[in-house]
Structure formats: C-alpha cells, structure tokens
OpenMM code with the backbone's topology and positions (N, CA, C; nanometers):
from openmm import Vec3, app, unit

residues = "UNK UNK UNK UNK UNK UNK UNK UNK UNK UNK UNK UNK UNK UNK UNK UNK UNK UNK UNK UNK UNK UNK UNK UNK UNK UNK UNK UNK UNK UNK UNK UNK UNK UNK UNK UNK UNK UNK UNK UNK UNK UNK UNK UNK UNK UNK UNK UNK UNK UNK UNK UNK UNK UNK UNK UNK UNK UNK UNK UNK UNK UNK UNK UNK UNK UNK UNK UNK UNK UNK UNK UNK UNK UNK UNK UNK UNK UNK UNK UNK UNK UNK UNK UNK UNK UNK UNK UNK UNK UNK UNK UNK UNK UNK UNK UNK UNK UNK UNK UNK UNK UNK UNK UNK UNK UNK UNK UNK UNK UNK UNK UNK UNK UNK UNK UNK UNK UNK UNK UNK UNK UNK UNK UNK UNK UNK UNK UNK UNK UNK".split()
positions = [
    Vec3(0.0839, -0.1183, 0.0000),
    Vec3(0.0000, 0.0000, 0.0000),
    Vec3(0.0880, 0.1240, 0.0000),
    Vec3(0.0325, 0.2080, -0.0339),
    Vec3(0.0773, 0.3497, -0.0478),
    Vec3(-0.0169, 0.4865, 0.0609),
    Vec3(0.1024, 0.5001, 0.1600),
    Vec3(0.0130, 0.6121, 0.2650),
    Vec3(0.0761, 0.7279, 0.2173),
    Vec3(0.0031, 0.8314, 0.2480),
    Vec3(-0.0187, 0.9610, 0.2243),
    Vec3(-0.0685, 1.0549, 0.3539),
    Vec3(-0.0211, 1.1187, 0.4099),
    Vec3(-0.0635, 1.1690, 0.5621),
    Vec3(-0.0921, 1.3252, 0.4886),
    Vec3(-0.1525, 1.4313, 0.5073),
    Vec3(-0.1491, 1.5475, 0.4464),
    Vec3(-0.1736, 1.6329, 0.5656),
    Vec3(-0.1272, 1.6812, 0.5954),
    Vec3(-0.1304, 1.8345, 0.6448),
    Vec3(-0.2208, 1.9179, 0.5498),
    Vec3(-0.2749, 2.0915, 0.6129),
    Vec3(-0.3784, 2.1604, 0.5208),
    Vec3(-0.2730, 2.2476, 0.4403),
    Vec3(-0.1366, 2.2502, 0.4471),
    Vec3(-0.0668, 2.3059, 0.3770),
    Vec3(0.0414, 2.2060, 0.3115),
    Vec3(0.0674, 2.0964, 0.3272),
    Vec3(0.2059, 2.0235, 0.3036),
    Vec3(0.1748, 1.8347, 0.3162),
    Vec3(0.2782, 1.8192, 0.2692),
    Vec3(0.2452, 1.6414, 0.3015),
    Vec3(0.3533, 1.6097, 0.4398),
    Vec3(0.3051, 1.5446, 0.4726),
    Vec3(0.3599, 1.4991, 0.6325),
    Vec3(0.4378, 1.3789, 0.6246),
    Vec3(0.3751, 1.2632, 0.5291),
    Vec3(0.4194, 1.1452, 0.4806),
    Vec3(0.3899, 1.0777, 0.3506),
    Vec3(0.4878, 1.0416, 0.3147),
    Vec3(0.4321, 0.9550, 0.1715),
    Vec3(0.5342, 0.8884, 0.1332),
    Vec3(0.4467, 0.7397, 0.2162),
    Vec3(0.5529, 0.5803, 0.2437),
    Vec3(0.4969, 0.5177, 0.1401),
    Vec3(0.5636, 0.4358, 0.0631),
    Vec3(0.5405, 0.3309, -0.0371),
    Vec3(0.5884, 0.2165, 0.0503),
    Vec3(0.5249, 0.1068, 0.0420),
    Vec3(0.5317, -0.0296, 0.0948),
    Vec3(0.4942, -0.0836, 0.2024),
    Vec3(0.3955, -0.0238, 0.2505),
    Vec3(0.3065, 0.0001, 0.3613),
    Vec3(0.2134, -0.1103, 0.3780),
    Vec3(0.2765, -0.2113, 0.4787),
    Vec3(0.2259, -0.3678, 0.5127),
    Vec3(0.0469, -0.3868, 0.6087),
    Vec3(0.0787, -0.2860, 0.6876),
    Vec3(-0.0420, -0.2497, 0.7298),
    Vec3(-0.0380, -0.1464, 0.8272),
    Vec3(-0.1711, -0.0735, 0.8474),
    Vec3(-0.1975, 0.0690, 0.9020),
    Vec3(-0.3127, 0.0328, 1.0166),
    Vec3(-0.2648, 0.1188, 1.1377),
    Vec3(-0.4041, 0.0911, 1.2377),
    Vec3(-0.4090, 0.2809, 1.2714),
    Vec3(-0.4693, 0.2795, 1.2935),
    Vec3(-0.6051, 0.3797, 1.3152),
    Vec3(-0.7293, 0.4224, 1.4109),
    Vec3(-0.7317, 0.5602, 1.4690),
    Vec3(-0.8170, 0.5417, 1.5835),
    Vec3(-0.9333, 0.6156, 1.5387),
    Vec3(-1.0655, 0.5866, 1.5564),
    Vec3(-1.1771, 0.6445, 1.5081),
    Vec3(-1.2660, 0.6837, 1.6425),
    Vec3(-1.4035, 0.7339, 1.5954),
    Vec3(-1.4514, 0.7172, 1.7294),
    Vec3(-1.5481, 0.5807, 1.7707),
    Vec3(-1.5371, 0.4974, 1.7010),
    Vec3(-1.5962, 0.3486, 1.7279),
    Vec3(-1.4535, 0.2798, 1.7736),
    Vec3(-1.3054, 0.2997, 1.7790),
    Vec3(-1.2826, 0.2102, 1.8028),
    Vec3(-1.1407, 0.2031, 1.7007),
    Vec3(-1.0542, 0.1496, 1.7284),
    Vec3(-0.9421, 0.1123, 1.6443),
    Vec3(-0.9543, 0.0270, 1.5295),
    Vec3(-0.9139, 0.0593, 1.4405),
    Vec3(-0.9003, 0.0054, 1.2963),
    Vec3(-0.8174, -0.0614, 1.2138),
    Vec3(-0.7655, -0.1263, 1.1683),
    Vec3(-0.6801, -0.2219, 1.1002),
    Vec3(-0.7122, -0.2084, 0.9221),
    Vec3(-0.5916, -0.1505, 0.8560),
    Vec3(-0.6100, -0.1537, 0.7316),
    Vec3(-0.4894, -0.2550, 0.6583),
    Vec3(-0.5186, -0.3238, 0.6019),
    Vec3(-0.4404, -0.4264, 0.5222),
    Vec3(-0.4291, -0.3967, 0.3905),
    Vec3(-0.3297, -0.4865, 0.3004),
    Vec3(-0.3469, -0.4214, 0.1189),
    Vec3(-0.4632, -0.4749, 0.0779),
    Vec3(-0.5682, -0.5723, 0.1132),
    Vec3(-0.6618, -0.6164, 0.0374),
    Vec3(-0.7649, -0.5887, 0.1348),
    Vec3(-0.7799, -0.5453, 0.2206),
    Vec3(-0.9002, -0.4525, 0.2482),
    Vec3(-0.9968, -0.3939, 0.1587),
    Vec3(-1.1220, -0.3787, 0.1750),
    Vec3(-1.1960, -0.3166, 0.0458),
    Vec3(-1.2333, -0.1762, 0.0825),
    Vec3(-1.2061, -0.0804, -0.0029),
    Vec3(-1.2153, 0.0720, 0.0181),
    Vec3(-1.2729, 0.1184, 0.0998),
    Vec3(-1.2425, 0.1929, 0.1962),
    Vec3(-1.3363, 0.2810, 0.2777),
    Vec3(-1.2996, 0.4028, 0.3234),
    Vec3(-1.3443, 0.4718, 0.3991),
    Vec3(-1.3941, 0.5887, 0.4376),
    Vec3(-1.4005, 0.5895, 0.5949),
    Vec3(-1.2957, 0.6581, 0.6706),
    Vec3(-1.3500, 0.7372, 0.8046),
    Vec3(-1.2925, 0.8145, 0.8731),
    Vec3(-1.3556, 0.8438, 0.9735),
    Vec3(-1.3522, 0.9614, 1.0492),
    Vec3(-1.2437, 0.9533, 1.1353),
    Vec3(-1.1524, 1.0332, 1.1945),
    Vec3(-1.0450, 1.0136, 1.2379),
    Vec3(-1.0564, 1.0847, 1.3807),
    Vec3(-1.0203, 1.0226, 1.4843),
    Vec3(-1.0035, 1.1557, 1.5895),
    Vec3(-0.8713, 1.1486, 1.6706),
    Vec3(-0.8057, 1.2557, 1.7408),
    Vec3(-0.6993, 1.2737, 1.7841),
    Vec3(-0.6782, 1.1333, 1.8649),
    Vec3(-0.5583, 1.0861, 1.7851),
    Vec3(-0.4455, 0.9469, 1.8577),
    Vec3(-0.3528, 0.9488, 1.7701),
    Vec3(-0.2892, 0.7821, 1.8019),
    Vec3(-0.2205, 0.7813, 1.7297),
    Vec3(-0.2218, 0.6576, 1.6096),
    Vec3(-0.1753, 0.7021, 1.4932),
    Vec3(-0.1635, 0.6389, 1.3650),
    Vec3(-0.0440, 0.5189, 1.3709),
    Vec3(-0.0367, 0.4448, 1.3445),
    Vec3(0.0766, 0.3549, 1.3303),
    Vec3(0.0741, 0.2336, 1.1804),
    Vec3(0.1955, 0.2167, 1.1549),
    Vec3(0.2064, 0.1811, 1.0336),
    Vec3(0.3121, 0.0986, 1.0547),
    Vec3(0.3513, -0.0040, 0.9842),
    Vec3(0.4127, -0.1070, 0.9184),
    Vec3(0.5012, -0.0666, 0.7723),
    Vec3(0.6141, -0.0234, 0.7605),
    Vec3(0.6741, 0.0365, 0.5977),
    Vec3(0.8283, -0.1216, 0.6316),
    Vec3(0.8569, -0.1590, 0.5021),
    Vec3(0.9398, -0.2403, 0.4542),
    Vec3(1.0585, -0.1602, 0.4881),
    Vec3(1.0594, 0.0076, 0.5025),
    Vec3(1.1416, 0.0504, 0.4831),
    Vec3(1.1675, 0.1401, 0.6282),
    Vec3(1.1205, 0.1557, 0.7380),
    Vec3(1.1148, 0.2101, 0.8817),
    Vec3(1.0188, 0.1085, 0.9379),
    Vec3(1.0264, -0.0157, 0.9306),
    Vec3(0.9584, -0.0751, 1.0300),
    Vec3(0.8400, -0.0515, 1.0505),
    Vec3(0.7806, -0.0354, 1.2355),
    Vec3(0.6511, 0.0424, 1.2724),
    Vec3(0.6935, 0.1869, 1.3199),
    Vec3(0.6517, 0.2373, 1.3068),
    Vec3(0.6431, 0.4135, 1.2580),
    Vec3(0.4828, 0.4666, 1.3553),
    Vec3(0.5164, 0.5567, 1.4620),
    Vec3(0.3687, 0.6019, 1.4873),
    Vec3(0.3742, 0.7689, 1.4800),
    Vec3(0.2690, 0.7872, 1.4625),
    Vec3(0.2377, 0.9302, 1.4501),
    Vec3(0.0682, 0.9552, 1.4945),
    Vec3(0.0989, 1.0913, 1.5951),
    Vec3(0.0132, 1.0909, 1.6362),
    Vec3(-0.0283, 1.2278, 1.5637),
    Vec3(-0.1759, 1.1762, 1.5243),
    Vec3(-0.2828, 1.2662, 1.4402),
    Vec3(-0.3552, 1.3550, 1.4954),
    Vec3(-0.4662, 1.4546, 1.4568),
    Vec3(-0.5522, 1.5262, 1.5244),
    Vec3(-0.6420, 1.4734, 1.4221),
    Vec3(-0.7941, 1.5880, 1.4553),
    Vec3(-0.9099, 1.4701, 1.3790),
    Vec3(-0.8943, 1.5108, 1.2244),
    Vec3(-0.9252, 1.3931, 1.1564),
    Vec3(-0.9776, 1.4215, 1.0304),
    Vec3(-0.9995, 1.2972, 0.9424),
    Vec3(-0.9712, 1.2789, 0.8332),
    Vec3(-1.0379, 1.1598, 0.7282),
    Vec3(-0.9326, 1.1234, 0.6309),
    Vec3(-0.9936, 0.9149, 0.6640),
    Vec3(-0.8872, 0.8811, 0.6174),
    Vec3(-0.9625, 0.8349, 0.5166),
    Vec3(-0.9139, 0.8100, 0.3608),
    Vec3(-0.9766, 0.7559, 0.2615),
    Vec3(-0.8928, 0.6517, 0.2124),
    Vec3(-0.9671, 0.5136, 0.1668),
    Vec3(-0.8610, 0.3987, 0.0997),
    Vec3(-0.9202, 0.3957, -0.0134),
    Vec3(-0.8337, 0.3644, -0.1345),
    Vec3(-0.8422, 0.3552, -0.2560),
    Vec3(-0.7762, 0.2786, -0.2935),
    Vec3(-0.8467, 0.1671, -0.3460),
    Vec3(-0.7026, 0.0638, -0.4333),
    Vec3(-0.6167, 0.0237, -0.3302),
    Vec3(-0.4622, 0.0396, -0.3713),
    Vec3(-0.3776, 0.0467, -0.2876),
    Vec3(-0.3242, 0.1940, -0.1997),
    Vec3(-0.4071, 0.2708, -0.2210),
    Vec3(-0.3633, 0.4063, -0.1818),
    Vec3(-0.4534, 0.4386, -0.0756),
    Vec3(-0.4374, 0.5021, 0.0527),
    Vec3(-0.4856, 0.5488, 0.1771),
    Vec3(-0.4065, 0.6817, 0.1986),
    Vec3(-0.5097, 0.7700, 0.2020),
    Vec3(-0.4603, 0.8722, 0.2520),
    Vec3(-0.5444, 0.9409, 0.3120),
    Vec3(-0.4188, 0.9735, 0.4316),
    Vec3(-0.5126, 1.0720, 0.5579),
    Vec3(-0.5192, 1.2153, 0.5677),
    Vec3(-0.5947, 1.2970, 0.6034),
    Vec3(-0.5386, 1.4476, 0.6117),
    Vec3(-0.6369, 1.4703, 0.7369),
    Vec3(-0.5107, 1.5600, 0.8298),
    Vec3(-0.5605, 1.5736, 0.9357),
    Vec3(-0.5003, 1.7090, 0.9395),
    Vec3(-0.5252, 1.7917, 1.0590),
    Vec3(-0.5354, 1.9350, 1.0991),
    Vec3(-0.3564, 1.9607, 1.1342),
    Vec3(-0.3129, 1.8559, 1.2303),
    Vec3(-0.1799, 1.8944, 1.2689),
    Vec3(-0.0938, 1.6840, 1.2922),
    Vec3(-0.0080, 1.6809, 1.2771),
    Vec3(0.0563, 1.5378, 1.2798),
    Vec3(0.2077, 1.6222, 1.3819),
    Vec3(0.2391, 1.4716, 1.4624),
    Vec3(0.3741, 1.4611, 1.5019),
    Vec3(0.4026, 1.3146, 1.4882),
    Vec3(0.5142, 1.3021, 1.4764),
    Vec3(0.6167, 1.1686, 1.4282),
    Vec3(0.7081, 1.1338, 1.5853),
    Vec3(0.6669, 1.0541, 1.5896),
    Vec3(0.7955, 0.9962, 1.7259),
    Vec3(0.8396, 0.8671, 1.7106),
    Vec3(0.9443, 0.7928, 1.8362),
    Vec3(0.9578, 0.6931, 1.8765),
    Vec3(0.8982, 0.6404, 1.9784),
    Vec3(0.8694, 0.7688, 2.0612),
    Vec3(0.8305, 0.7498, 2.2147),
    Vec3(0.7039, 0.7361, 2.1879),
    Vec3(0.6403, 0.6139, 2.2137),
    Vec3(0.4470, 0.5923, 2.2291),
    Vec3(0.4120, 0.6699, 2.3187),
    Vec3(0.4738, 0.6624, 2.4338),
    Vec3(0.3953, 0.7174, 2.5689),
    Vec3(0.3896, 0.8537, 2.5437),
    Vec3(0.5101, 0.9451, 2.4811),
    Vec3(0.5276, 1.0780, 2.5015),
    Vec3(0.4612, 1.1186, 2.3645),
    Vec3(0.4282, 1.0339, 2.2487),
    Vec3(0.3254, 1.0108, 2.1766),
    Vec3(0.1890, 1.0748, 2.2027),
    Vec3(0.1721, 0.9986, 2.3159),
    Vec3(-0.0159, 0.9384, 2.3798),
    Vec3(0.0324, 1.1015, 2.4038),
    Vec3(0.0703, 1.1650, 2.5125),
    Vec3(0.0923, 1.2524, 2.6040),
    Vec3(0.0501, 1.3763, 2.5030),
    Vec3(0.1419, 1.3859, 2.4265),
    Vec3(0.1403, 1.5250, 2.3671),
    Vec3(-0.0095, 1.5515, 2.2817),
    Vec3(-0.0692, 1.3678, 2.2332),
    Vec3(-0.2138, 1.4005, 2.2131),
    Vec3(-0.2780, 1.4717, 2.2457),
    Vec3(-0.2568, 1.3653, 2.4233),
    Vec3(-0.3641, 1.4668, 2.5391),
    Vec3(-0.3699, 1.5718, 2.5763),
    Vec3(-0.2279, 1.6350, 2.5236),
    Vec3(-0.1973, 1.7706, 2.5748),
    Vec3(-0.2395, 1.8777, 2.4990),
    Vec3(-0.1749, 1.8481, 2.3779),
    Vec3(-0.2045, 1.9568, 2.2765),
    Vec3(-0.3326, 1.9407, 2.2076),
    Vec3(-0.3316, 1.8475, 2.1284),
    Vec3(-0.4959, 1.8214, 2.0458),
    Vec3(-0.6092, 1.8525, 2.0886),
    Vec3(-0.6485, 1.7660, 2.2205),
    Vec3(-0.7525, 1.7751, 2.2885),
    Vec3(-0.7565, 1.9158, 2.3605),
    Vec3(-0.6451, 1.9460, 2.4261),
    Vec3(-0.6769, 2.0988, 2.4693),
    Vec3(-0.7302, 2.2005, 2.3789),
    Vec3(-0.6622, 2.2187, 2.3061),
    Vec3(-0.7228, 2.3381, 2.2010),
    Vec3(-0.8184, 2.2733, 2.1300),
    Vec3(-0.8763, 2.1446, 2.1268),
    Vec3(-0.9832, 2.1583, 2.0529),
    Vec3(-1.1146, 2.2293, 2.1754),
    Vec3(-1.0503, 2.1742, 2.3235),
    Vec3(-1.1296, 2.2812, 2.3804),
    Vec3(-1.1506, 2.4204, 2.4003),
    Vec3(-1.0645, 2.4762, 2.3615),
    Vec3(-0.9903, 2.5727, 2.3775),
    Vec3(-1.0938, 2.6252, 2.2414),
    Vec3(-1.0828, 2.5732, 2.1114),
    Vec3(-1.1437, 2.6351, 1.9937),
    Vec3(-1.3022, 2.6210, 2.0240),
    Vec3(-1.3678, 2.5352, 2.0848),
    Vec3(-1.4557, 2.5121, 2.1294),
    Vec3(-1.5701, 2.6601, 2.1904),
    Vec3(-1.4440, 2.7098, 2.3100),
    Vec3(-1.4875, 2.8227, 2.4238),
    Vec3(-1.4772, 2.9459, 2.2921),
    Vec3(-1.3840, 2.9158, 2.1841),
    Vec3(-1.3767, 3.0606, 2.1234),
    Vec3(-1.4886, 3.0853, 2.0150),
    Vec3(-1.5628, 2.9460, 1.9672),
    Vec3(-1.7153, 2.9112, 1.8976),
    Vec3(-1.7686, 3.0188, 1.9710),
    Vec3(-1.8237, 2.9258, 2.0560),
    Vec3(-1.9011, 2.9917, 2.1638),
    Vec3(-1.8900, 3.1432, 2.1095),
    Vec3(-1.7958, 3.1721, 2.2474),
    Vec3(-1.7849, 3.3242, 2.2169),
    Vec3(-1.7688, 3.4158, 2.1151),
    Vec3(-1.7895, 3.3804, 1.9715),
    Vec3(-1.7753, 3.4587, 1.8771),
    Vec3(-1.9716, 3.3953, 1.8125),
    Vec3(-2.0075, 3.3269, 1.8840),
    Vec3(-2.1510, 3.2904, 1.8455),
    Vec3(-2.2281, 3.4249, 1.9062),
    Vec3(-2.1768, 3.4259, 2.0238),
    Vec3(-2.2295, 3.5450, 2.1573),
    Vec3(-2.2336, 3.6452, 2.0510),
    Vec3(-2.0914, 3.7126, 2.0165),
    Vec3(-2.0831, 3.8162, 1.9902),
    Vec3(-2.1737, 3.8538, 1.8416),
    Vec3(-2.1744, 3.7305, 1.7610),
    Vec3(-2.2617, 3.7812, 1.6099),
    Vec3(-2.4099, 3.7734, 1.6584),
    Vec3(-2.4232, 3.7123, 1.7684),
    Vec3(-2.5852, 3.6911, 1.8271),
    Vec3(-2.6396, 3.8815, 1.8546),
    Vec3(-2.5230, 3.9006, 1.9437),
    Vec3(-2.5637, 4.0293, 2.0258),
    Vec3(-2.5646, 4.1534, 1.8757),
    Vec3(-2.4126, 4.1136, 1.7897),
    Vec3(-2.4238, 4.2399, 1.6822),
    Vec3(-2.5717, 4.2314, 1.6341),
    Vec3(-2.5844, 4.1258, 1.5387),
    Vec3(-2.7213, 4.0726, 1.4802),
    Vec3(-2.8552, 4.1415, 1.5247),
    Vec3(-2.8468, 4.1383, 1.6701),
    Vec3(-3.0238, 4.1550, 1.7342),
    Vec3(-2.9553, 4.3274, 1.7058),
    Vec3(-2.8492, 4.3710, 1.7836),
    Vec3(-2.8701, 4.5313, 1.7378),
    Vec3(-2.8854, 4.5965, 1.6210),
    Vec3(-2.8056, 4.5524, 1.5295),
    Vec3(-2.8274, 4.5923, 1.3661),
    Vec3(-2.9829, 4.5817, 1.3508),
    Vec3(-3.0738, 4.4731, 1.3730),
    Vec3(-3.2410, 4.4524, 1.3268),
    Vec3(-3.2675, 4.5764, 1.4271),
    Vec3(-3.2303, 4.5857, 1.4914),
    Vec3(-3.3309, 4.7029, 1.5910),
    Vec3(-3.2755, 4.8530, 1.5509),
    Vec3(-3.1609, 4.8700, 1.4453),
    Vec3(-3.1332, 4.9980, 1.3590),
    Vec3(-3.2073, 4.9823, 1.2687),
    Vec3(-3.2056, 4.8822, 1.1898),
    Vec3(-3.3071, 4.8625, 1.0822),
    Vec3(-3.4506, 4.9024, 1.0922),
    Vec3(-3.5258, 4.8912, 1.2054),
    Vec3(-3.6116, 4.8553, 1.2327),
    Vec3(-3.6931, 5.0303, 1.2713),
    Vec3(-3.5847, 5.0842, 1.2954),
    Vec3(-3.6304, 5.2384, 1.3197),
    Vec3(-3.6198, 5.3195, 1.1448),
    Vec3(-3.7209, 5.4258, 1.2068),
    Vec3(-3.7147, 5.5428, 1.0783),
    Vec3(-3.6249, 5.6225, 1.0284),
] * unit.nanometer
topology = app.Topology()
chain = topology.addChain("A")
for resn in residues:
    res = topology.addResidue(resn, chain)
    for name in ("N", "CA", "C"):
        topology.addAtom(name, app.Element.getBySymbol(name[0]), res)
C-alpha cells in the first residue's frame, strides 16, 4: 500500500510499501491491510501507526480528520501530525495539545456565536427604526 498523511498546507508522509496501518476512530481502532476493500472514516486525535518495509513500525500521532482507501492508496489528512519513537510521550502530547485546544477552539465558537448573536439583534433594531 501506499500512505499519504497530508497536512492543510504540506504532506507529512508519503511511504510506499506500507504492510499495514491501524487507526483510531470514534468506534474504536481500525486495522487496514493491502486487500481490504475501500473505505472511508472519520479520524479523531491518537495515534496512527504503520508497518513500511522501509522504517519498520512508525507512529504518529494525528488530530481529527479523514482517512480515505483507494485501491492500494490510503490517505489521511488531518489538521496537525507529530512523528515519534516514544508511544507514551506520543499518547501525552495528544492529550496535551490536540484535545486541549480543541477545547480551547470550542470556548472561542461559543464566544464569537455570543458576539454575532448580540451584533445581529442590534443591527435589526437599527433597521427597524425610521
């Protein structure tokens, strides 16, 4: 198989000989093989690990996004990737970074919902006069 990791600006990885790929979703860990039949899913912050002829097992830990298989070709694109040796300091920096700021982007929804809520109702009530 042929992986493809993409970043929203750059490619992150692109291994040729890729024995097999596991994968964390939100049902559950995943197993992709070369004769697997095509699919489609959803990705959320862990970590990726792979099998290459040419680096062994290889993990990288992802943030969320979608992985697509084609043929022999799988490719993922996610928001931000890191590459290690260390699993644990792997797992860690998941928990640290990913998940935080996705809370973090979460509180700033919110608060920019507030703020077009509050512009919104005042603009109709300029409108609304003579």
């Amino acid at each position: 198989m042929t992986l493809r990791v993409l970043l929203p600006f750059e490619i992150f990885a692109d291994e040729s000989d890729v024995a097999s790929i596991v994968v964390e979703t939100a049902q559950g860990s995943y197993g992709l093989l070369p004769r697997r039949l095509d699919c489609v899913a959803a990705l959320v912050p862990g970590i990726l690990s792979y099998v290459s002829a040419a680096h062994g097992e290889v993990f990288v830990a992802v943030d969320e996004g979608v992985l697509v298989k084609t043929g022999p070709t799988v490719v993922v694109s996610v928001r931000r990737a890191l590459r290690g040796t260390d699993l644990a300091r792997l797992r860690d920096t998941v928990e640290r970074e990913f998940l935080t700021l996705d809370a973090q982007e979460e509180e700033m929804r919110t608060a920019m919902d507030r703020l077009e809520t509050g512009f919104l109702r005042r603009f109709a009530t300029l409108m609304e006069r003579p």
